[in-house]
One Martini backbone bead per residue (centre of mass of N, CA, C, O) as a GRO file, in nm:
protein
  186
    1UNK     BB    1  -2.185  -1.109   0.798
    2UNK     BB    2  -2.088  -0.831   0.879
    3UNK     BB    3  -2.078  -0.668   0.583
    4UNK     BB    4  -2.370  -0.705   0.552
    5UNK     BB    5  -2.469  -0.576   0.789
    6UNK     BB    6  -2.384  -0.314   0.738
    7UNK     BB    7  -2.525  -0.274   0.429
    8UNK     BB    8  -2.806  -0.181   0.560
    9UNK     BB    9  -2.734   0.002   0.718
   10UNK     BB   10  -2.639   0.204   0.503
   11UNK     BB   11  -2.879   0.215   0.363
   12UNK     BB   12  -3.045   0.302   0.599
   13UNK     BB   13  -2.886   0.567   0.683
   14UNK     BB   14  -2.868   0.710   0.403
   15UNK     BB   15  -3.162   0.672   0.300
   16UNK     BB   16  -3.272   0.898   0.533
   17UNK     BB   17  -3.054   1.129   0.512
   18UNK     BB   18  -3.132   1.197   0.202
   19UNK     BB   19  -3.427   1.273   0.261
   20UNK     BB   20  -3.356   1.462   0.541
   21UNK     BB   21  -3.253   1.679   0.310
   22UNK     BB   22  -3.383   1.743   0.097
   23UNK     BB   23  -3.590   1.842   0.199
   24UNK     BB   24  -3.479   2.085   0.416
   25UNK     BB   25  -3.344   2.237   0.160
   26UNK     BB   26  -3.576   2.276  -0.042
   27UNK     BB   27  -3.761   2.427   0.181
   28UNK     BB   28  -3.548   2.652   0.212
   29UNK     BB   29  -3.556   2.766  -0.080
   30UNK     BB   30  -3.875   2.794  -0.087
   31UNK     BB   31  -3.936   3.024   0.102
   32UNK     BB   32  -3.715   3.210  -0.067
   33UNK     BB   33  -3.856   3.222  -0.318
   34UNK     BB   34  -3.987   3.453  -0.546
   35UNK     BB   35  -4.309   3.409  -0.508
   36UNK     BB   36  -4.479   3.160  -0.672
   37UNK     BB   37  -4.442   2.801  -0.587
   38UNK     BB   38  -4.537   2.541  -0.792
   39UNK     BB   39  -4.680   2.269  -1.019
   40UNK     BB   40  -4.779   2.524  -1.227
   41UNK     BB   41  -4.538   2.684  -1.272
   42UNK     BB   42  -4.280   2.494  -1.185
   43UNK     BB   43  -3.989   2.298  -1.176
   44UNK     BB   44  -3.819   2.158  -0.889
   45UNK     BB   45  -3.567   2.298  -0.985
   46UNK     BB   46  -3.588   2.628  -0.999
   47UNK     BB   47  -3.456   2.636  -0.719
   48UNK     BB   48  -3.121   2.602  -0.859
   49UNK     BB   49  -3.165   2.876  -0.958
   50UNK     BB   50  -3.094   3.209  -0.975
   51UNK     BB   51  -3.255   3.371  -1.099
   52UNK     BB   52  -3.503   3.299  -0.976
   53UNK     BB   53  -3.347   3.209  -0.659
   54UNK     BB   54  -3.098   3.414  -0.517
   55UNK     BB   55  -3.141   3.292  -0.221
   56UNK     BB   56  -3.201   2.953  -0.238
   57UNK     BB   57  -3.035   2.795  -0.440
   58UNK     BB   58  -2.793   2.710  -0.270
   59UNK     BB   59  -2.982   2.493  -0.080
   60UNK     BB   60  -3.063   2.338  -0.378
   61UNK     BB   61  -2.781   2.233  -0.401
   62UNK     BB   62  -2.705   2.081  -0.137
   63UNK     BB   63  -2.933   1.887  -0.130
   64UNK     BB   64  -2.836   1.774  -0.385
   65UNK     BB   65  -2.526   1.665  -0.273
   66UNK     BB   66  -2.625   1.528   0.005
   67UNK     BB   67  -2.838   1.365  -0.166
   68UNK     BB   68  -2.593   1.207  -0.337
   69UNK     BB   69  -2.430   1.100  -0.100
   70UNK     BB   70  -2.646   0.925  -0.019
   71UNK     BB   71  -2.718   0.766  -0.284
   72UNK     BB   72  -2.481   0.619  -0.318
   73UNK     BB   73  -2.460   0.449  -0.049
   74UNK     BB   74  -2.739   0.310  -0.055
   75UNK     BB   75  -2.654   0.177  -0.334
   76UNK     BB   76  -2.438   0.018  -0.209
   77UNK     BB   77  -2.611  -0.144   0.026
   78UNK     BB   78  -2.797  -0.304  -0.195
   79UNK     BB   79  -2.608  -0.573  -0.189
   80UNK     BB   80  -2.782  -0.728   0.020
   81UNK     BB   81  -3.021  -0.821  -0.198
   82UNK     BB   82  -2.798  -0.995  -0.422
   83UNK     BB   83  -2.514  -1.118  -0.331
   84UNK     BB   84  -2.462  -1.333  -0.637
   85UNK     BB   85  -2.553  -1.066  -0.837
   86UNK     BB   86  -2.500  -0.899  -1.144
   87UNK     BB   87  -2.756  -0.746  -1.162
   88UNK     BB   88  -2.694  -0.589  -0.963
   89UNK     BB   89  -2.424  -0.452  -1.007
   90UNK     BB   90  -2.599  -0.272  -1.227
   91UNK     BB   91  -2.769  -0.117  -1.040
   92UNK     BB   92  -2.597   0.016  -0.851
   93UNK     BB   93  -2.431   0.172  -1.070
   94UNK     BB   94  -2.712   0.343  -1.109
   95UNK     BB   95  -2.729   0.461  -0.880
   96UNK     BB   96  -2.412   0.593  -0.832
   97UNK     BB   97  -2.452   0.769  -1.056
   98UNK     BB   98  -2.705   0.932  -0.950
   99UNK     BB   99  -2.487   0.984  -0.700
  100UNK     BB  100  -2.283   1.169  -0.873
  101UNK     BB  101  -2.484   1.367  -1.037
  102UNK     BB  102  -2.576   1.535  -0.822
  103UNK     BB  103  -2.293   1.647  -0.749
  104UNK     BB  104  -2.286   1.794  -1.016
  105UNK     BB  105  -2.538   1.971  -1.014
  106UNK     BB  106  -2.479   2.126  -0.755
  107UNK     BB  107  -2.189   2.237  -0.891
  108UNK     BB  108  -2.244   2.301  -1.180
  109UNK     BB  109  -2.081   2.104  -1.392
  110UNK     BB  110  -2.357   1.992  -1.450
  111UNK     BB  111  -2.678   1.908  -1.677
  112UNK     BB  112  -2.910   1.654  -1.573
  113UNK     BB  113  -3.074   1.374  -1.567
  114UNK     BB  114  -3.088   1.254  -1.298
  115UNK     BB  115  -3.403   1.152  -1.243
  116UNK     BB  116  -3.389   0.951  -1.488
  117UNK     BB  117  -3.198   0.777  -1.349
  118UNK     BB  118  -3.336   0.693  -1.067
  119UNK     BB  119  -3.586   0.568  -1.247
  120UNK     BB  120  -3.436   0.371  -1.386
  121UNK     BB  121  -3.314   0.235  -1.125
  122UNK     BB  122  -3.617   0.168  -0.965
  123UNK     BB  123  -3.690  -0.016  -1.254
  124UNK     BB  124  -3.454  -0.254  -1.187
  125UNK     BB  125  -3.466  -0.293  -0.881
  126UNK     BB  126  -3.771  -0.378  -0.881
  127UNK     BB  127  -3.753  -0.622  -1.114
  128UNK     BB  128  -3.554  -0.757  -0.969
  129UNK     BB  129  -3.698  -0.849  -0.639
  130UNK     BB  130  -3.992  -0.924  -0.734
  131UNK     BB  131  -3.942  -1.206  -0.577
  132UNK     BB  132  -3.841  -1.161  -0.352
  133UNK     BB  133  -3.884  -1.306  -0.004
  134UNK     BB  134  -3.830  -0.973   0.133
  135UNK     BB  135  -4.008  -0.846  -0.079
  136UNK     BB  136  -4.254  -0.645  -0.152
  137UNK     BB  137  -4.462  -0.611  -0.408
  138UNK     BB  138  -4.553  -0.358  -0.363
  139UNK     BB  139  -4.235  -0.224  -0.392
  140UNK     BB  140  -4.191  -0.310  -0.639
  141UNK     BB  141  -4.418  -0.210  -0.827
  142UNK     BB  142  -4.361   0.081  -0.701
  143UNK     BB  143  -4.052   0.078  -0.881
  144UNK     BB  144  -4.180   0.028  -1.146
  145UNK     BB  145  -4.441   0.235  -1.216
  146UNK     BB  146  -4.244   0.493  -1.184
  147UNK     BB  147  -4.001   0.444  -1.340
  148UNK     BB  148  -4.142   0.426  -1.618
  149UNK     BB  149  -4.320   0.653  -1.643
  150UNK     BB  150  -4.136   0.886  -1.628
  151UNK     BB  151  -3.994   0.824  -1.856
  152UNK     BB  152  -4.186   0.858  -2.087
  153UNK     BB  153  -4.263   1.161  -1.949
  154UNK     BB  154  -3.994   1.316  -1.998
  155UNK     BB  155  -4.084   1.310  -2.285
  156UNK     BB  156  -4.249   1.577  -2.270
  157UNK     BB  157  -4.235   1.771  -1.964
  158UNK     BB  158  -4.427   1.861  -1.756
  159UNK     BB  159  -4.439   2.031  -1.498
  160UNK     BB  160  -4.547   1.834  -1.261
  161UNK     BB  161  -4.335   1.593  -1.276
  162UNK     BB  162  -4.117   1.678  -1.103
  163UNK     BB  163  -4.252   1.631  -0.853
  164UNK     BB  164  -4.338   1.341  -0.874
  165UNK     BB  165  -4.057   1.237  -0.880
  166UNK     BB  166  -3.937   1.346  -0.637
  167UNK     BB  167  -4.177   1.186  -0.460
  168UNK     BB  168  -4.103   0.880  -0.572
  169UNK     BB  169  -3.795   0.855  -0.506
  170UNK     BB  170  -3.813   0.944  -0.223
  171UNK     BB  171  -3.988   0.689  -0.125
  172UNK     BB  172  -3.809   0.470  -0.243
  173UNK     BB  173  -3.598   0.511  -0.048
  174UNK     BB  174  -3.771   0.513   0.240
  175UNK     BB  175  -3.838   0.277   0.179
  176UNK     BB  176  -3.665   0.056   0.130
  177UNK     BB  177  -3.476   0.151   0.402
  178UNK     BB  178  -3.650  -0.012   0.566
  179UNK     BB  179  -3.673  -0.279   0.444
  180UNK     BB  180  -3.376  -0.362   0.485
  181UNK     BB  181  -3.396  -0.374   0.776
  182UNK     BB  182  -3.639  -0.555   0.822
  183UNK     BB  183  -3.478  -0.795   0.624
  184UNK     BB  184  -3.154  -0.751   0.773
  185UNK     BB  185  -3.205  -0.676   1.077
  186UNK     BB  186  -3.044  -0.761   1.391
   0.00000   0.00000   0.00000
């Protein structure tokens, strides 16, 4: 029982820790962008180009680094939802593959779709938990319509879906995060 106990704590302190990261890199990143960064001009990645933006990149770099670094632990932490699930732990490691590729892109290592895997991930484990009774239908449902839509218009790629991309992964931890604490805290 302890070690469940851990296993939500993990999800859910990784989980908004992840998000209040993300967001405060990004947008420290996103002030110093010079001249207009829009959703209509950017896709939300070019924060962490250094020619567009000489002075913010390495912010979005750190973002990138310490929430890739969180949604592993968060990814790893959702054993709570599966107890003696194997389609869990396939999940899991889709999950905590894509906080591997966040730090690996953050040091410039590589260059990945990496949010094409979180939303992989969002799909997968929506799917998963869609009947579970912790789980409202509505936040499976909205992990998986988030995560299949991504997947699709991923390869049309038009500007604005990175930002859309962006702030539904972040909704989906920070969801995630909360319930399954309401559903496993003690």
């Amino acid at each position: 029982m302890t070690l469940m106990k851990n296993k939500w704590k993990m999800t859910f302190l990784a989980g908004l820790l992840t998000v209040l990261a993300f967001i405060n890199f990004a947008w420290f990143s996103m002030t110093l962008f010079p001249g207009t960064f829009t959703p209509f001009t950017h896709q939300f990645s070019d924060l962490g180009i250094k020619l567009l933006n000489p002075r913010g990149a390495i912010y979005y770099q750190l973002a990138l680094i310490l929430s890739g670094i969180g949604l592993y632990f968060f990814f790893l932490g959702l054993k709570v939802w599966y107890e003696e699930s194997r389609n869990g732990i396939a999940n899991i490691m889709i999950g905590s593959l894509a906080g591997i590729l966040f730090v690996a892109e953050g040091f410039n290592v590589i260059s990945t779709p990496n949010f094409l895997i979180v939303c992989f991930a969002m799909f997968t484990i929506g799917t998963a938990l869609l009947n579970h009774p912790k789980m409202p239908k509505s936040l499976s449902i909205f992990s998986i319509v988030a995560g299949s839509l991504f997947v699709v218009f991923y390869f049309f790629n038009p500007i604005w879906l990175s930002w859309i991309t962006t702030l539904s992964w972040l909704l989906f931890v920070a969801f995630f995060s909360l319930q399954t604490k309401k559903a496993f805290g003690y």
